[in-house]
Residue, then its C-alpha position, 0 to 999 in steps of 0.5 A: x500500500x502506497x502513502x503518497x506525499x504531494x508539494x504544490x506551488x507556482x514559480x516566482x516570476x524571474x527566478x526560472x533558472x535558478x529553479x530550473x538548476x535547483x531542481x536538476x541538481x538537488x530537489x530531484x537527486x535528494x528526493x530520490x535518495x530519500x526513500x521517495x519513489x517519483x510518481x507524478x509531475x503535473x501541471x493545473x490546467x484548469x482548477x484552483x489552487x498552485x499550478x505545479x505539483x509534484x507526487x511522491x510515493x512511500x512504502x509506509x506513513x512510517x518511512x515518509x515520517x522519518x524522512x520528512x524529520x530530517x534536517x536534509x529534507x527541512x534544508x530542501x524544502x527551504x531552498x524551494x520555497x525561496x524559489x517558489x510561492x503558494x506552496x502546499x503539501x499534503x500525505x494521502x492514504x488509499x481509501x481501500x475501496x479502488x485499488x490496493x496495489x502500489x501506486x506506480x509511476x505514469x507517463x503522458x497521462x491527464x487527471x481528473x480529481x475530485x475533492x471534498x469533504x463529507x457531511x457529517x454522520x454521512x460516513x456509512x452513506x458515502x461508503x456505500x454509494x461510492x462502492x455500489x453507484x460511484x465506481x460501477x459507473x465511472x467503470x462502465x467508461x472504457x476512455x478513463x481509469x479509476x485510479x484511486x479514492x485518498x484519504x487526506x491525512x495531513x495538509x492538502x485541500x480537503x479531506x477525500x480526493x476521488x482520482x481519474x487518469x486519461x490518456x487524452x484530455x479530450x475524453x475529460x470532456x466525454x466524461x463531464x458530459x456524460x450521464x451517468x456522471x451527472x447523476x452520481x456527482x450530482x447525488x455525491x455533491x446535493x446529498x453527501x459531500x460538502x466544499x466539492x471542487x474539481x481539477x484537470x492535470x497535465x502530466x509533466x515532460x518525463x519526471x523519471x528524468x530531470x526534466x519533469x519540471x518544465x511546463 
């Protein structure tokens, strides 16, 4: 099972190359050495919040612990954000109700993230409708993956976020118009969760490599 960790933020305007070089030469080799497994580069095309985000995968909340304890790791994340602003972090388990194997690194693909939060005492209602109605639906569509459901442990922007992968933004576009998706967010967003707010992502040039980063 796979802890991921995200950083967001967006790059000071006039500090593109000496951000460039920091992360060529330490944010990408220093994470690596850590324990962190790259998974994702993305960038927001449409949605709220920092526009560069950056997605890392531990083998337990245990390990990510004692990495981000470390006085390397503080000395990192200092040196970036004096390059960067609005930066946020986050640690997300899996809910348990899509996938449970590890969570693997994927190339030239886009998202669609669902966040929100659930009403209180709605708990046992919301279980229900995402493993009988929500993914059934979302499955029945060949041009998308039920990539994940996440717990928000720490940080981020709420606290569950529902995630999709596509090989082609304009199958985003089939799905928002599609009518089984209406009716289930529609059902998800007037009867079980409250603060609900999407994102579609981009994934970056091969973050495997140093040069994830560029847009």
């Amino acid at each position: 099972m796979s802890i991921l960790f995200t950083q967001h933020w967006d790059l000071i305007p006039g500090a593109e190359s000496e951000y460039a070089q920091f992360i060529t030469d330490r944010y990408i080799p220093e994470t690596a050495e850590k324990g962190f497994h790259p998974v994702g580069g993305y960038y927001v095309e449409v949605g709220f919040g920092p526009k560069i985000v950056a997605v890392y995968a531990a083998e337990s909340l245990g390990r990510l612990t004692e990495v981000v304890e470390t006085s390397r790791f503080r000395e990192l994340t200092l040196a970036l954000k004096s390059l960067v602003y609005n930066y946020v972090s986050g640690v997300y388990a899996p809910t348990g109700n899509v996938k449970h194997e590890e969570y693997s690194i994927q190339k030239g693909v886009w998202k669609f993230n669902q966040y929100y939060d659930l009403k209180p005492g709605m708990k046992k209602e919301y279980a229900d409708f995402i493993i009988n109605e929500h993914i059934p639906a979302m499955k029945k569509l060949d041009y998308l993956e039920v990539t994940g459901g996440w717990n928000v442990l720490f940080g981020g922007f709420s606290e569950i976020i529902a995630e999709f992968t596509f090989k082609d933004p304009i199958d985003i576009g089939r799905l928002l118009n599609n009518e089984d998706f209406r009716k289930v967010t529609l059902k998800l967003r007037s009867e079980l969760v409250i603060n609900y707010k999407s994102r579609i992502l981009r994934c970056t040039e091969r973050f495997d490599e140093a040069r994830w980063f560029r847009l």
